[in-house]
N, C-alpha and C positions, 0 to 999 in steps of 0.2 A: 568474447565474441567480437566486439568492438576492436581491441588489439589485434586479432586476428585479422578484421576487416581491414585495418588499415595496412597490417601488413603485405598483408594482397595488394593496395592501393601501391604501397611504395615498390613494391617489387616490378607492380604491370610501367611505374613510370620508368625504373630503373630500365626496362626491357623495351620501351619505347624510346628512350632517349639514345641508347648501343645503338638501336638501327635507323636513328636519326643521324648521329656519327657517321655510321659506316656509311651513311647516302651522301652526306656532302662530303668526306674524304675526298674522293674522289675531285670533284666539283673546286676542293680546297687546291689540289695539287695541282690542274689545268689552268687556275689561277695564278699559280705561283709561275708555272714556267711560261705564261704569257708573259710576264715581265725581266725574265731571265736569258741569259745567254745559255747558246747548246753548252758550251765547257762548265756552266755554273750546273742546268741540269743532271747533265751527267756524274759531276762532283758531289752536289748532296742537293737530291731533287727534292726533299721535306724544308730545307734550310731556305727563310725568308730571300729573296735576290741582295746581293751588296747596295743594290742601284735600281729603284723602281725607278725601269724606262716605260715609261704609257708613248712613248712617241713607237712603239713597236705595235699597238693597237690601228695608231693612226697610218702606219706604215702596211698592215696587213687590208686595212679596210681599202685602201688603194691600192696593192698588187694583186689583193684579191678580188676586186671588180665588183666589192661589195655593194656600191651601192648600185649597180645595174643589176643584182639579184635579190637587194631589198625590193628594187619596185618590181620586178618579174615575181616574187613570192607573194607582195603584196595582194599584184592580179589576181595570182590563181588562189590564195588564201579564202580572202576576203569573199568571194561570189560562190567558193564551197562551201564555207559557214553556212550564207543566205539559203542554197538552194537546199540543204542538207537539215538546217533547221525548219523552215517554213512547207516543205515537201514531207520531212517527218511528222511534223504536227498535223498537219491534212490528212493525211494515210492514216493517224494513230486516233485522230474525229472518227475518220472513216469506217474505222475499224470496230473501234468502241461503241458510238453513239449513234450513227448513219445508218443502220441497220442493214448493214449490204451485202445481196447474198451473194454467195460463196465465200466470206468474209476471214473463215478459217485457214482456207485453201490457201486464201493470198497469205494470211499471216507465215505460213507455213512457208510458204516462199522468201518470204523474207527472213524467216529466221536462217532456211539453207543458203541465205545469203551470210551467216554469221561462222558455220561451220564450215565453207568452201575456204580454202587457202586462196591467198590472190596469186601465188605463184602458178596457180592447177589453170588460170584467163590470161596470163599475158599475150601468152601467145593468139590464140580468138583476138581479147582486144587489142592487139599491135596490127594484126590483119584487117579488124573492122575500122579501125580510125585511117588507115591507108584506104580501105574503099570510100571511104568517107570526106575523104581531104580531108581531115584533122588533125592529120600527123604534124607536128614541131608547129602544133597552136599551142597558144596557154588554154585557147577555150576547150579542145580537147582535153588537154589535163584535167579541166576542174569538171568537167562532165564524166573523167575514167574518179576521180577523188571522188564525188558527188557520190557516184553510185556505189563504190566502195563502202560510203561512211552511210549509206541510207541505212541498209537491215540495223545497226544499233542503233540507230535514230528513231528509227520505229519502234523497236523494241521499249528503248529509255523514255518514249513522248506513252504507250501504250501502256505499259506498266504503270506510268502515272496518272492517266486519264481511267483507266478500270479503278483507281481508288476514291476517283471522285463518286458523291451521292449519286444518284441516279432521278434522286427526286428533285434536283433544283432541274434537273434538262428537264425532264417532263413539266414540271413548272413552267417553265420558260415556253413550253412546246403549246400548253395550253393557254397559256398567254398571247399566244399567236406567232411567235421567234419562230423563224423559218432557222434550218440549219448554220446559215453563215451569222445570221445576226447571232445565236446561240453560240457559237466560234469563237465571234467576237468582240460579246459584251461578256459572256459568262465565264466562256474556256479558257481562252488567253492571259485574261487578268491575271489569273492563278493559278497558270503554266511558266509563270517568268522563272522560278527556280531550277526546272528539269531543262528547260531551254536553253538558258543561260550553261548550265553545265554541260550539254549536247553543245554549245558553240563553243564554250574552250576546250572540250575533247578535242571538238573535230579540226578546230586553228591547229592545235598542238600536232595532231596526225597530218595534215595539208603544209604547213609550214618544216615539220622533220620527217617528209615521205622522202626517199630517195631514189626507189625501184620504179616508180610513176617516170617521173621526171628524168630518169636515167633510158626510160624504153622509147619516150614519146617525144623526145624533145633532143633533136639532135644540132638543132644552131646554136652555138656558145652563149648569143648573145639572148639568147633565151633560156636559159641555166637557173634557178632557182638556187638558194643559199646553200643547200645541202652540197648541190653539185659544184658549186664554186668552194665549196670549202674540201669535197674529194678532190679538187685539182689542184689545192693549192699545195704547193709542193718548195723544196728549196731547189732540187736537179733531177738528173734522169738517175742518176743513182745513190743518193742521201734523200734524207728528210730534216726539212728546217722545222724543227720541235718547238721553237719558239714562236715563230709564224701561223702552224698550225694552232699552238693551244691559243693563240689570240685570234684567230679566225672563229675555234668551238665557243669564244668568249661573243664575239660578233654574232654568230650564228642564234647562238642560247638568246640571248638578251631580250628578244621580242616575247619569246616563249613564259620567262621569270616574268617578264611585267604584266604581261595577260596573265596569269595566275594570281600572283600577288596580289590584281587588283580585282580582281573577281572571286577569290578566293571563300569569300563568304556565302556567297550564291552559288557556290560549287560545290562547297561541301551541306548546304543545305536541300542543293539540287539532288545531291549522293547518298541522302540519307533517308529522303520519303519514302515514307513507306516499312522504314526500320522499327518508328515508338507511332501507332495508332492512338 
């Protein structure tokens, strides 16, 4: 039985580790030809470069305009995390503990926010942000992101507030804790895990949206990293393959380190709820 168990054990590693491989493959090979010339990619794109040139990093981050869409991604990143986590949180109180009625109703709403495709609102929202003056704002952006990324926000902050006791709120309620004080002495302390992983979801989707930013944002100089990296090009009819994979290199970079470094509150954030 023992034997057996283990063998299960090595097989589920062996079977996690292939599609560990096949996920940075990828990621291996975009690496390689950032440092490479087109005639070495095209000769043997697996084969380390002759010549690690990193001044083609530095060369991309400058034709590609990147740092004017580090801090334009920055804008619009950063203020849809804020709005997206602290608006989910409040809705998913609301929902759970606030006892507010028609409480279902709204849920329900938000979830048909989960099942609507966003290709089925562009057109609506590219019409309402023109009536609006909001068009080729970033605040526009992160108000069309914001509300995009609410229904899982609610859903991922709701799903964790229903597993909380019922009897420390009432506790608290008979203590005298009005609802916010209850928010935020009791709920928030120990919502940091589900939060924390609703805010690098939603960096990850704000920071690599490209259809947002592609509809509503028509000044260059307003271009998010995404868009700077569809335009980095070598001519009107080739592509510099070198340029590009050190721009997806540029691009990626913020995304690996938010992960990386959060990475523990993420996947703690992803699992409540799994072992009771």
């Amino acid at each position: 039985m023992i034997e057996r168990k283990q063998l299960n054990i090595l097989l589920l590693h062996v079977l996690l580790t292939f599609f560990a491989l096949a996920t940075l493959f990828p990621i291996l090979i975009i690496g390689l030809m950032a440092f490479k010339t087109n005639n070495e990619i095209f000769a043997a794109p697996l084969r380390p470069p002759d010549v690690w040139r990193f001044s083609q990093i530095a060369d991309a981050w400058v034709q590609g305009n990147f740092k004017t869409y580090y801090l334009n991604s920055i804008m619009v990143s950063v203020p849809t995390v804020l709005i997206v986590v602290s608006c989910s949180t409040l809705a998913a109180y609301g929902l759970v503990f606030a006892r507010l009625k028609g409480s279902r109703i709204m849920l329900g709403l938000f979830l048909l926010g989960l099942i609507m495709p966003l290709q089925a609102v562009v057109i609506p929202l590219f019409h309402l942000q023109v009536a609006l003056g909001l068009l080729n704002t970033h605040f526009g952006l992160v108000l069309a992101q914001a509300a995009v990324g609410m229904p899982f926000g609610v859903f991922l902050m709701r799903s964790f507030m229903s597993g909380l006791p019922r009897e420390i709120i009432e506790a608290a309620r008979i203590d005298g804790a009005t609802d916010v004080e209850i928010l935020r002495r009791v709920v928030l302390p120990i919502s940091t895990a589900p939060a924390m992983t609703l805010a690098t979801l939603q960096f990850m989707y704000s920071w690599n949206d490209f259809l947002l930013p592609l509809m509503l944002l028509q000044d260059p100089e307003m271009r998010t990293v995404t868009l700077g990296l569809f335009y980095l090009q070598g001519g009107t009819y080739t592509l510099n393959y070198t340029m590009i994979s050190a721009g997806v290199l540029i691009t990626s970079a913020p995304i690996m380190v938010v992960f990386f470094a959060l990475q523990r509150q993420f996947i703690a954030g992803a699992t409540i709820g799994a072992v009771k």
